[in-house]
RODO-148227 format. One record per atom (N, C-alpha, C): x, y, z. Coordinates in steps of 0.02 Angstrom, whole numbers, padded with zeros to 5 digits, always signed. Example, Ala and Ser with C-alpha at 12.3 -4.5 7.8 and 13.67 -1.06 7.14 Angstrom:
residues 2
+00660-00284+00390/+00615-00225+00390/+00660-00165+00390/+00642-00112+00354/+00684-00053+00357/+00645+00002+00394/
//
This chain:
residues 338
+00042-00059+00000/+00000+00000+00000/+00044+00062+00000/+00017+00114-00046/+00056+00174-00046/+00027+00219-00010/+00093+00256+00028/+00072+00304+00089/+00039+00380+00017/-00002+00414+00035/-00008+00491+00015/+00039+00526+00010/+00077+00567-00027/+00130+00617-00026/+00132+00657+00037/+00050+00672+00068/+00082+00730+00136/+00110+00678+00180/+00060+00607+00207/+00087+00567+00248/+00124+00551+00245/+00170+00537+00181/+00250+00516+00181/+00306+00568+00208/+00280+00636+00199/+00308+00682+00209/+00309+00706+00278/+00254+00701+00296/+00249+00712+00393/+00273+00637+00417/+00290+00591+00380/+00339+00519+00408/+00397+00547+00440/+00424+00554+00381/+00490+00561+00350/+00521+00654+00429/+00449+00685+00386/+00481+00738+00453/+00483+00739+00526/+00427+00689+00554/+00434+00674+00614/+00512+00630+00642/+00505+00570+00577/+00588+00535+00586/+00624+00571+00627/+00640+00640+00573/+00705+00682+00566/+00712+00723+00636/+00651+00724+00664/+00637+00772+00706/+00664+00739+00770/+00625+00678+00775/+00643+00628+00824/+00718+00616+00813/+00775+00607+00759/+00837+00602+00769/+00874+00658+00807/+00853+00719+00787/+00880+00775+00780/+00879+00784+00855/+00815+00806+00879/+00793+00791+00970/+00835+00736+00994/+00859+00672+00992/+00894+00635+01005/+00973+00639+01022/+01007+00677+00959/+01069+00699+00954/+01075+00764+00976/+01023+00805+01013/+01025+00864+01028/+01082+00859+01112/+01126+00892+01109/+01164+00900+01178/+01176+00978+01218/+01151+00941+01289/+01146+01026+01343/+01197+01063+01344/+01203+01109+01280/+01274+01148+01322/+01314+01156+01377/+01351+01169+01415/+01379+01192+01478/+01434+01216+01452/+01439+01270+01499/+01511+01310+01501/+01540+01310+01552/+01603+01282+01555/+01646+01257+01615/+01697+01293+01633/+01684+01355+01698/+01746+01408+01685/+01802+01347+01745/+01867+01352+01722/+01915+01326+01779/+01931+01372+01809/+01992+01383+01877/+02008+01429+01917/+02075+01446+01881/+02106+01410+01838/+02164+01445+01801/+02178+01421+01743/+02230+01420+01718/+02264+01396+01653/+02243+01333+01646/+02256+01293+01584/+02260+01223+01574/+02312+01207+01585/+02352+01198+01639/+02401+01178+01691/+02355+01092+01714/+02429+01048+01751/+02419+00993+01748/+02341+00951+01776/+02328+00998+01832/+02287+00992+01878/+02195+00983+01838/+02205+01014+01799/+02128+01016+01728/+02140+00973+01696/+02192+00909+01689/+02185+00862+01654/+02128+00820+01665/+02099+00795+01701/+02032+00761+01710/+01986+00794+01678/+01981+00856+01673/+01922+00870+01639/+01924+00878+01555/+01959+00878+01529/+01984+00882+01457/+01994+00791+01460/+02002+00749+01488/+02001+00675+01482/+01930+00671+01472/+01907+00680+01527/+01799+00682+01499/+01800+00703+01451/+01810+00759+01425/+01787+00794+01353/+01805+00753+01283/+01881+00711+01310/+01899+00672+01242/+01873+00602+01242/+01859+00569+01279/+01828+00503+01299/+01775+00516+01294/+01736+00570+01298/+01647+00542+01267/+01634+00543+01320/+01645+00568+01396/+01605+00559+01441/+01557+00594+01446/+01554+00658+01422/+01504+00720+01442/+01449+00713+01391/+01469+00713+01338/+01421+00663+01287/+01381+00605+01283/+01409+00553+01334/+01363+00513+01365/+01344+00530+01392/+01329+00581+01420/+01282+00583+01457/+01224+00657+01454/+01248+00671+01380/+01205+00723+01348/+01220+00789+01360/+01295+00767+01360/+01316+00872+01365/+01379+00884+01318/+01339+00936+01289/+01411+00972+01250/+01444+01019+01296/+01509+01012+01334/+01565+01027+01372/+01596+01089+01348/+01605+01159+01336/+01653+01184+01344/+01691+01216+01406/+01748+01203+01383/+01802+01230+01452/+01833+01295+01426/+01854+01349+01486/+01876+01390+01468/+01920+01415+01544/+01988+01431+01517/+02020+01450+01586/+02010+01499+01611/+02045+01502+01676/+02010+01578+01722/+02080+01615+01757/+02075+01662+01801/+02121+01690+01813/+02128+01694+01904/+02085+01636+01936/+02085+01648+01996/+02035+01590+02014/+02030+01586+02085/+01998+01528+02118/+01931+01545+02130/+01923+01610+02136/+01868+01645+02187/+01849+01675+02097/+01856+01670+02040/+01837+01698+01971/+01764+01667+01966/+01788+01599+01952/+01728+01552+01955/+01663+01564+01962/+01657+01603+02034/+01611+01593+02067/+01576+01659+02037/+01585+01707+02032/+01552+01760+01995/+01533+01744+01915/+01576+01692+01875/+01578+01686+01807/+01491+01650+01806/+01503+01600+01871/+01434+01562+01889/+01388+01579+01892/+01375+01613+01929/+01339+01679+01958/+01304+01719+01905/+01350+01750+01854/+01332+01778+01809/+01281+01741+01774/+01291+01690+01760/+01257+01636+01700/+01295+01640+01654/+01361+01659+01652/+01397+01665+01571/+01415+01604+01593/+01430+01557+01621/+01446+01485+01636/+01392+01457+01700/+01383+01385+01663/+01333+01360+01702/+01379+01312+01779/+01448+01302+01755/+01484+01268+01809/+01531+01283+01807/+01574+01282+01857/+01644+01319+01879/+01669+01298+01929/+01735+01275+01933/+01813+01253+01982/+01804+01311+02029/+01809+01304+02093/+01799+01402+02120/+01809+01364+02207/+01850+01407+02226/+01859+01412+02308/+01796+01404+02365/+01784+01347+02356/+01727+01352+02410/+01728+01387+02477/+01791+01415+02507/+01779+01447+02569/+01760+01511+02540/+01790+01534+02483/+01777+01585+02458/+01704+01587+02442/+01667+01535+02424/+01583+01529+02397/+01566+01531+02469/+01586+01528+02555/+01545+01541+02587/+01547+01632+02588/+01582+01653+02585/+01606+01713+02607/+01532+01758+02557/+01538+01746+02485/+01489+01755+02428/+01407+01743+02465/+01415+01700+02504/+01345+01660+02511/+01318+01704+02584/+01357+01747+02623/+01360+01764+02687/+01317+01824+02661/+01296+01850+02584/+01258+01909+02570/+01208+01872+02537/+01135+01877+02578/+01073+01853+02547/+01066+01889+02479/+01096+01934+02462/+01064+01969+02413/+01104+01908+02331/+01149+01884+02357/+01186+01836+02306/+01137+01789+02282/+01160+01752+02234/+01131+01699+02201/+01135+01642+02242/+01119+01588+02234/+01118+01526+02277/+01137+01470+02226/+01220+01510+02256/+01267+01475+02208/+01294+01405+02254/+01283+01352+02220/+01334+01276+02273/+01382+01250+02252/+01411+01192+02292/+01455+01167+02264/+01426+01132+02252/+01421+01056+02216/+01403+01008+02194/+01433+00938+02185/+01510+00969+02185/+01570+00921+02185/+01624+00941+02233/+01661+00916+02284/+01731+00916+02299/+01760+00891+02269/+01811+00923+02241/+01871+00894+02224/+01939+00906+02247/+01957+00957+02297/+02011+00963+02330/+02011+00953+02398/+02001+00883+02419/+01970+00871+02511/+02018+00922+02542/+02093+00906+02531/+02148+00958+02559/+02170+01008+02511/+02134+01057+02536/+02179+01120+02493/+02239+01134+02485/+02239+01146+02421/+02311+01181+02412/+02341+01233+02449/+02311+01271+02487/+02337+01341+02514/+02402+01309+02577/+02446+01335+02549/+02513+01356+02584/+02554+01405+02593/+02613+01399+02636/+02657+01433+02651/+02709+01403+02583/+02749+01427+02574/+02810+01383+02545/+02885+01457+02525/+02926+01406+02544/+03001+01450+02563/+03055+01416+02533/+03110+01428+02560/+03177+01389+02546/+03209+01383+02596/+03234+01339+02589/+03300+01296+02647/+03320+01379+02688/+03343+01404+02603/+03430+01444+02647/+03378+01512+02698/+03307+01509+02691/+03273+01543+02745/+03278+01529+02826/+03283+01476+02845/+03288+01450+02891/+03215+01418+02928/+03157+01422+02876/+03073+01440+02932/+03085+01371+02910/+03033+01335+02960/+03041+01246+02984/+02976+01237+02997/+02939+01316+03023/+02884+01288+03054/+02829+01354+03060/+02784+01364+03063/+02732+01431+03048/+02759+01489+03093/+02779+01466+03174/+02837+01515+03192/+02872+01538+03163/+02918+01513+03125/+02986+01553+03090/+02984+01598+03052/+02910+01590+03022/+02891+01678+02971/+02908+01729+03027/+02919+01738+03082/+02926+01794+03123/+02974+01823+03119/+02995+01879+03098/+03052+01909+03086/+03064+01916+03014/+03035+01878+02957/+03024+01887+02900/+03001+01892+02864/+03002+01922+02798/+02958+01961+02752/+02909+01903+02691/+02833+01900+02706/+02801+01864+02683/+02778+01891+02609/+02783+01861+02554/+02744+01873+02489/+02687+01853+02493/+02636+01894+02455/+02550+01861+02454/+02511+01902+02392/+02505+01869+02334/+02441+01922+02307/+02386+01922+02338/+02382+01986+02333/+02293+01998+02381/+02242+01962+02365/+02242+01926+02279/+02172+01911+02255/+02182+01807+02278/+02260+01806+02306/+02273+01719+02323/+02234+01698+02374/+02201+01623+02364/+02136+01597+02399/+02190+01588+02447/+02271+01573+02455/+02287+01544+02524/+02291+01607+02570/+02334+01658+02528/+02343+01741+02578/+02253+01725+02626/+02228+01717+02590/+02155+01735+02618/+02151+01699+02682/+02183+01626+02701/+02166+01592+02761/+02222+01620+02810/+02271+01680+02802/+02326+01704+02857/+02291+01702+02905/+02249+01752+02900/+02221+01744+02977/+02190+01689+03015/+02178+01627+02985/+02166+01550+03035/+02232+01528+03031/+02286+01529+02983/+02346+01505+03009/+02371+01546+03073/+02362+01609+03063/+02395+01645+03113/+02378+01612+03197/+02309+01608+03187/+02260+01596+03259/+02290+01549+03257/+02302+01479+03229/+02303+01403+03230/+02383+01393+03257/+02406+01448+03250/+02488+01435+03266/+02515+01496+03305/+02474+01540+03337/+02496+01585+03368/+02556+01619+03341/+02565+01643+03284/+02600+01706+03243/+02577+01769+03270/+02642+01827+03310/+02654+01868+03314/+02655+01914+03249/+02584+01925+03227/+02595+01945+03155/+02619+02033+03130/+02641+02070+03201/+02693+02120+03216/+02759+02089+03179/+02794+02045+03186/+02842+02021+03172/+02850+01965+03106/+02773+02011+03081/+02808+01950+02991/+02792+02018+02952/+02823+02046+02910/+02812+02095+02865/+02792+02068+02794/+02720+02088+02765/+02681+02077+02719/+02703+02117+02648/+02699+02090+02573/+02751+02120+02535/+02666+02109+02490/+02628+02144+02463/+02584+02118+02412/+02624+02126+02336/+02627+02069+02305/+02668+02046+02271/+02613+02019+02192/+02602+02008+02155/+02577+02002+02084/+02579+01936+02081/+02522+01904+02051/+02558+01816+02034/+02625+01808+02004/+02634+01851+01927/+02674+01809+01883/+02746+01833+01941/+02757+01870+01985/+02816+01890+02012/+02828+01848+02080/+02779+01815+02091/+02791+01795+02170/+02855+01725+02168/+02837+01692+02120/+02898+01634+02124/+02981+01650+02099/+02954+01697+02057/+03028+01738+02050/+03063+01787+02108/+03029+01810+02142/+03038+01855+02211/+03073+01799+02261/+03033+01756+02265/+03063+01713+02320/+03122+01675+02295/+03128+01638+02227/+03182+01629+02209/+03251+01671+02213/+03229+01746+02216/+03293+01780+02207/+03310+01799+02269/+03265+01788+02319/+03268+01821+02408/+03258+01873+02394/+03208+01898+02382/+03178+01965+02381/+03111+01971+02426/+03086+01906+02437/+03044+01874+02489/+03067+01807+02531/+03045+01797+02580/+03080+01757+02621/+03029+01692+02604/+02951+01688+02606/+02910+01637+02602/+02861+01683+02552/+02825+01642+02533/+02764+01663+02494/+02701+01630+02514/+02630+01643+02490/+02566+01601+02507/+02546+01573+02433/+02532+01537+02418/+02481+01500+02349/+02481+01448+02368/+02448+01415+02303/+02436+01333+02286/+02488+01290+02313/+02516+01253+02326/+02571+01213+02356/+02598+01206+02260/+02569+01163+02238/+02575+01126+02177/+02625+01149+02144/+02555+01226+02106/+02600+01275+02071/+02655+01286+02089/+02654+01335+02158/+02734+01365+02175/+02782+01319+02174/+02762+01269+02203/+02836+01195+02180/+02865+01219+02129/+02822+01177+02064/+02827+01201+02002/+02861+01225+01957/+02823+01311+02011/+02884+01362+01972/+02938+01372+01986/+02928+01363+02045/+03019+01359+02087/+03042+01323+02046/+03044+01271+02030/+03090+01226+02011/+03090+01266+01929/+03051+01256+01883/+03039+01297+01835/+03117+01368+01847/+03098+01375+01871/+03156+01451+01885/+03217+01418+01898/+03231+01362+01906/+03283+01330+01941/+03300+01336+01996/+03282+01331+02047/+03264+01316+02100/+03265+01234+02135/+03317+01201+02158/+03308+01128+02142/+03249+01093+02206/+03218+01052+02180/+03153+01018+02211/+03181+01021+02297/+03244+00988+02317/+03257+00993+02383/+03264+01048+02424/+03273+01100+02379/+03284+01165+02427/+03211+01227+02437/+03167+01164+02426/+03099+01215+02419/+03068+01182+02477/+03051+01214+02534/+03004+01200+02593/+02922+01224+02574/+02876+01161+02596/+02817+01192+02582/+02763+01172+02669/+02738+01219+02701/+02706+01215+02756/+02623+01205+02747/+02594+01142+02725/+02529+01135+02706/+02494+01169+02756/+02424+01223+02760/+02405+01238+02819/+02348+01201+02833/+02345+01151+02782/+02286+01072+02837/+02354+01052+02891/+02398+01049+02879/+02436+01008+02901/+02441+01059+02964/+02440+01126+02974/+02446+01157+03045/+02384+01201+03048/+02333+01170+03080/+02272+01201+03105/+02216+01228+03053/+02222+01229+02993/+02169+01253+02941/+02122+01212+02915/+02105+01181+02942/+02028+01135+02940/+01969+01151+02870/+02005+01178+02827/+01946+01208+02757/+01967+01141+02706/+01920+01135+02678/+01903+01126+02606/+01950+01162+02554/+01954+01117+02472/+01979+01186+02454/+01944+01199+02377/+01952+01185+02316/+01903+01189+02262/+01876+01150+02235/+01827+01174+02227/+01773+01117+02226/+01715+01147+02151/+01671+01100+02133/+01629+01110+02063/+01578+01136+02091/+01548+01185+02074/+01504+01260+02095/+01463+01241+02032/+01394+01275+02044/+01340+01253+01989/+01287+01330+01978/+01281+01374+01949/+01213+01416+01926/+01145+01380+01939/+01122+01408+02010/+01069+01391+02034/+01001+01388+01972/+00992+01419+01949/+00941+01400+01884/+00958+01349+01849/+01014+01333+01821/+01055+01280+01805/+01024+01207+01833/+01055+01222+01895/+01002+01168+01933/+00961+01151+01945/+00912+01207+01955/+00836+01179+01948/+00805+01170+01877/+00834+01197+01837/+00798+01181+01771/+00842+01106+01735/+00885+01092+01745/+00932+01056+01730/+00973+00997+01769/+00949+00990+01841/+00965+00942+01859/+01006+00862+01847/+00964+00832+01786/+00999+00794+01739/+01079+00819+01722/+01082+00875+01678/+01122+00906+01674/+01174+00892+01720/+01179+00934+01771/+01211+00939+01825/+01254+00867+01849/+01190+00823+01880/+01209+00767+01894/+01247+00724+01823/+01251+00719+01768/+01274+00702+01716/+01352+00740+01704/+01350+00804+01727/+01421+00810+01721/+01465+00803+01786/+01452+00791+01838/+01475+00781+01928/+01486+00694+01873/+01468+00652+01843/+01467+00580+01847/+01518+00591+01796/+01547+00616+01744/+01568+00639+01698/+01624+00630+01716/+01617+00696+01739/+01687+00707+01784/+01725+00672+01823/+01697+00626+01897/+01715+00594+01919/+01753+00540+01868/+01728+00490+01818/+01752+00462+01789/+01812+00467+01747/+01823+00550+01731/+01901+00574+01726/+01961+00593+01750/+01920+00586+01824/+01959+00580+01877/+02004+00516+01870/+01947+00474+01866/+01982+00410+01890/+02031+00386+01849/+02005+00383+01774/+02051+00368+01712/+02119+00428+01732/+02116+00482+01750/+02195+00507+01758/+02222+00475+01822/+02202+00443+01853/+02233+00423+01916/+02275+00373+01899/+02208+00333+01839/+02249+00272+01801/+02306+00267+01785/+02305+00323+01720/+02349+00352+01666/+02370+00410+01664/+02409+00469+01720/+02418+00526+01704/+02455+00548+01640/+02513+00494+01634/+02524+00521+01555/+02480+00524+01511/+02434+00488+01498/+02376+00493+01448/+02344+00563+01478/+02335+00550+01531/+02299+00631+01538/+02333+00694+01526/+02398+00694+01518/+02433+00772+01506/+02425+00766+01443/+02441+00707+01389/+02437+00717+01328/+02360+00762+01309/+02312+00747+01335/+02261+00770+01323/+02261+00856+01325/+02288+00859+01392/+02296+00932+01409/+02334+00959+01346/+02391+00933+01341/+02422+00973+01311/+02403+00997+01221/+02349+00980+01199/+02313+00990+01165/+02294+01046+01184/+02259+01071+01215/+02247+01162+01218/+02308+01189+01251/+02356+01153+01273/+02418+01226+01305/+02481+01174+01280/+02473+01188+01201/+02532+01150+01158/+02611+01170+01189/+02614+01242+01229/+02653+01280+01228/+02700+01257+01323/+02655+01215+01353/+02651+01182+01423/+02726+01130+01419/+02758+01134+01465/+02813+01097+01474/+02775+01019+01490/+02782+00975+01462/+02766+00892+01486/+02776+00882+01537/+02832+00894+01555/+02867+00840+01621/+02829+00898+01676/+02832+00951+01675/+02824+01013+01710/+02732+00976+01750/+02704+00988+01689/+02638+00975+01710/+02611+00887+01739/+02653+00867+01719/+02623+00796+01719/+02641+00787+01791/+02701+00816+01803/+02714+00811+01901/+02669+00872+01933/+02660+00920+01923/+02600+00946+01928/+02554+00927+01985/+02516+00875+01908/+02461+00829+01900/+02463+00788+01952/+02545+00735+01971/+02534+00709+01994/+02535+00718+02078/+02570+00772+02085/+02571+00812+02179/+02503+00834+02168/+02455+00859+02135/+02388+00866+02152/+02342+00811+02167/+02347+00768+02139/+02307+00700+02134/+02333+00677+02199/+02401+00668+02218/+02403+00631+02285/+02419+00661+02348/+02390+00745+02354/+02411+00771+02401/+02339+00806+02395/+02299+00821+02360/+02249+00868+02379/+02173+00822+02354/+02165+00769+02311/+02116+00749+02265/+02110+00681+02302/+02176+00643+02332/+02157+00582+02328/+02191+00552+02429/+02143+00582+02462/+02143+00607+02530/+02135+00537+02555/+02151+00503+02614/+02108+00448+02650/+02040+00468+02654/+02011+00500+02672/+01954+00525+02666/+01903+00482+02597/+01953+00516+02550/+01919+00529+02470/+01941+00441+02454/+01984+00398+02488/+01995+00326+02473/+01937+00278+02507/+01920+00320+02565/+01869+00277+02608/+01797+00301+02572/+01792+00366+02557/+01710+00374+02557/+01694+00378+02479/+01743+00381+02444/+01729+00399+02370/+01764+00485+02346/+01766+00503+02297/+01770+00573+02258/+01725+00602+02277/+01705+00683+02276/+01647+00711+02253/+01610+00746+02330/+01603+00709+02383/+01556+00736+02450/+01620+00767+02496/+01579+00791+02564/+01605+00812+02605/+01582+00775+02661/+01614+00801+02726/+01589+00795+02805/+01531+00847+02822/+01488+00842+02815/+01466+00889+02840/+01468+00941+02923/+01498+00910+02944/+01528+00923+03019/+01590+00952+03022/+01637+00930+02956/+01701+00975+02948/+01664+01031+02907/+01629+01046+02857/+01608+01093+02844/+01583+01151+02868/+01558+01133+02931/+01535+01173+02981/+01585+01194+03021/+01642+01158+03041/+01698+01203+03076/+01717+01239+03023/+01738+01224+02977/+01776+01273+02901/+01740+01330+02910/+01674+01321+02940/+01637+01411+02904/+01649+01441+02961/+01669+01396+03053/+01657+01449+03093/+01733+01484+03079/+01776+01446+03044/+01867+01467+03051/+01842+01515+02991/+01816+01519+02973/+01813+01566+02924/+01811+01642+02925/+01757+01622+02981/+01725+01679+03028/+01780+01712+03035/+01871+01700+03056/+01910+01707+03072/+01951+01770+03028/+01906+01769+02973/+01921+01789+02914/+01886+01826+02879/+01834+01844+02913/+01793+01869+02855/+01723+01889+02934/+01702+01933+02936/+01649+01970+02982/+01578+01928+02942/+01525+01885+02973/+01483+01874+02939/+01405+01922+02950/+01371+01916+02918/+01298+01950+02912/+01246+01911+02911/+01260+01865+02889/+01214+01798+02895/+01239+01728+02868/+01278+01710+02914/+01318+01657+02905/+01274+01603+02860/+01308+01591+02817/+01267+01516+02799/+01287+01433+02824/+01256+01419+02813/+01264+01328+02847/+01292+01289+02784/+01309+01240+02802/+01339+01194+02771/+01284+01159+02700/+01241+01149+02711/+01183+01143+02663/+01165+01185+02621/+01191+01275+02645/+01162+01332+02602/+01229+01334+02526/+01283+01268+02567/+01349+01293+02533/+01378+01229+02471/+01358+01159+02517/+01354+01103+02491/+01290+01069+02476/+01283+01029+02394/+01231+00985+02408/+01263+00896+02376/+01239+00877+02404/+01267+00767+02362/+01204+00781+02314/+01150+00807+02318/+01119+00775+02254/+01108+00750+02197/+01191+00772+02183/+01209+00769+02104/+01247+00697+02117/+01278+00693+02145/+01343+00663+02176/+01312+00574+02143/+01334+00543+02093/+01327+00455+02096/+01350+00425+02166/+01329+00361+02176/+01319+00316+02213/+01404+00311+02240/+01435+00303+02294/+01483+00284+02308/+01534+00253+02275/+01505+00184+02250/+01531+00144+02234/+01562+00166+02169/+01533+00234+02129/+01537+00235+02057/+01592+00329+02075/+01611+00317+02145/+01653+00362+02158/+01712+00337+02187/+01763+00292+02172/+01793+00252+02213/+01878+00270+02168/+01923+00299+02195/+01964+00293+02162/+02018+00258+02169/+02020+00204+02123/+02046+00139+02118/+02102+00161+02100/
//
């Protein structure tokens, strides 16, 4: 039997329609907190493996110029998800008039924020900054926790002189003794030290989990509309992600190769160690071995905001719920890094 010319034609266009709807994928725009440096290799592994696509999202990434960037890029809606300083998202969240911006993912159980110096300084221990001259850019998520290191270690902070110093200059300053210690990422400043020549043994780094700083550190932030309209979404890229986690844990060389596809210009060896002091000093915690990737304590969360307090005057403090949610978060088991 022959179909009618319109019925063949409203066939044929429904087909197309139904494919088209099928192959249709949710945008997202994924701001990071910096460069495509080693540490963003997981997420450019999702993007080339088809993970975000399985699960119905077209992924773009785009780098940023700060930890605490994120969270405004989010905010805005010019990106629906963003890498961003969660102590910094409580600080954001402490003004009702803000968006009800969350995290959605941990990914740094132990923050990066440190102290870090050199041998021929003599500091051993959060005491020894006393008497000498500290580097910090103002806009660095670690400068930001001085004042709970200070409390946590009783620093005479009369006796450390503060130098506000520029990113691209701070690892060169301290390399030349023009600063005695500096504050950032642990990772990075390694890094560059060494980068500058600086040899790996003569670089001291003072983790401040490791002396009294009880925070979180960056974590995957989500555009509250985002989430309620998009949920799927959301939870599809938190599962995404996790799974590129794991494959770089596998394979970090496979994962820098990836990177180095958008930052052709990136030293290999540079980043791939990077990669790998982030993964086993800030990403891949006992914590994060026992409970999975991705959640928090909610009970350490709640001390993090009162140390925060430490730091920042609040107006209406928010809770740990106003700041974190698991909803997105897969099942344990499918967070496990093997």
């Amino acid at each position: 039997m022959k179909l009618a010319p319109r019925i063949a034609l409203a066939l044929v266009a429904t087909l197309l329609a139904g494919t088209a709807a099928a192959q249709k994928l949710t945008p997202v725009r994924f701001a990071l907190d910096w460069r495509f440096e080693g540490p963003a290799a997981p997420y450019v592994v999702a993007v080339d493996k088809g993970y975000y696509k399985a699960e119905g999202l077209e992924v773009t990434i785009d780098p940023g110029a700060s930890s605490v960037e994120g969270i405004n890029r989010v905010a805005s809606g010019a990106y629906e998800m963003g890498f961003a300083d969660i102590n910094s998202l409580v600080k954001y969240r402490d003004d009702p008039r803000n968006l009800a911006v969350k995290a959605v993912m941990m990914v740094y159980d132990t923050p990066a924020f440190s102290i870090v110096t050199l041998k021929k300084a003599g500091i051993t221990s959060p005491k020894g900054l006393e008497g000498k001259t500290l580097g910090a850019p103002a806009a660095d998520g670690a400068w930001a926790q001085w004042p709970i290191f200070v409390q946590a270690n009783k620093i005479d902070t009369s006796k450390v002189k503060i130098e506000n110093v520029g990113f691209p200059v701070r690892e060169p300053m301290l390399a030349q003794g023009r600063v005695d210690a500096i504050t950032g990422f642990w990772f990075s400043s390694y890094m560059n030290l060494k980068a500058a020549g600086v040899a790996g043994d003569d670089i001291v780094v003072l983790h401040m989990r490791d002396f009294g700083v009880d925070l979180y550190g960056n974590a995957i932030v989500a555009n509250p509309d985002f989430m309620k309209f998009n949920p799927k979404a959301v939870a599809g890229f938190v599962k995404a992600t996790i799974r590129g986690f794991q494959d770089t844990m596998k394979d970090p060389e496979a994962a820098i190769d990836a990177l180095l596809k958008r930052n052709p210009i990136a030293n290999r060896a540079v980043e791939l160690e990077r990669l790998k002091l982030a993964m086993a000093k800030n990403v891949v915690t006992a914590d994060v071995q026992k409970n999975g990737l991705g959640g928090i304590d909610a009970k350490r969360m709640d001390r993090a905001i009162e140390q925060i307090g430490l730091t920042f005057k609040y107006t209406a403090k928010p809770k740990s719920a106003d700041i974190f949610t698991a909803q997105f978060l897969p099942p344990r088991e499918q967070r496990l890094m093997k």
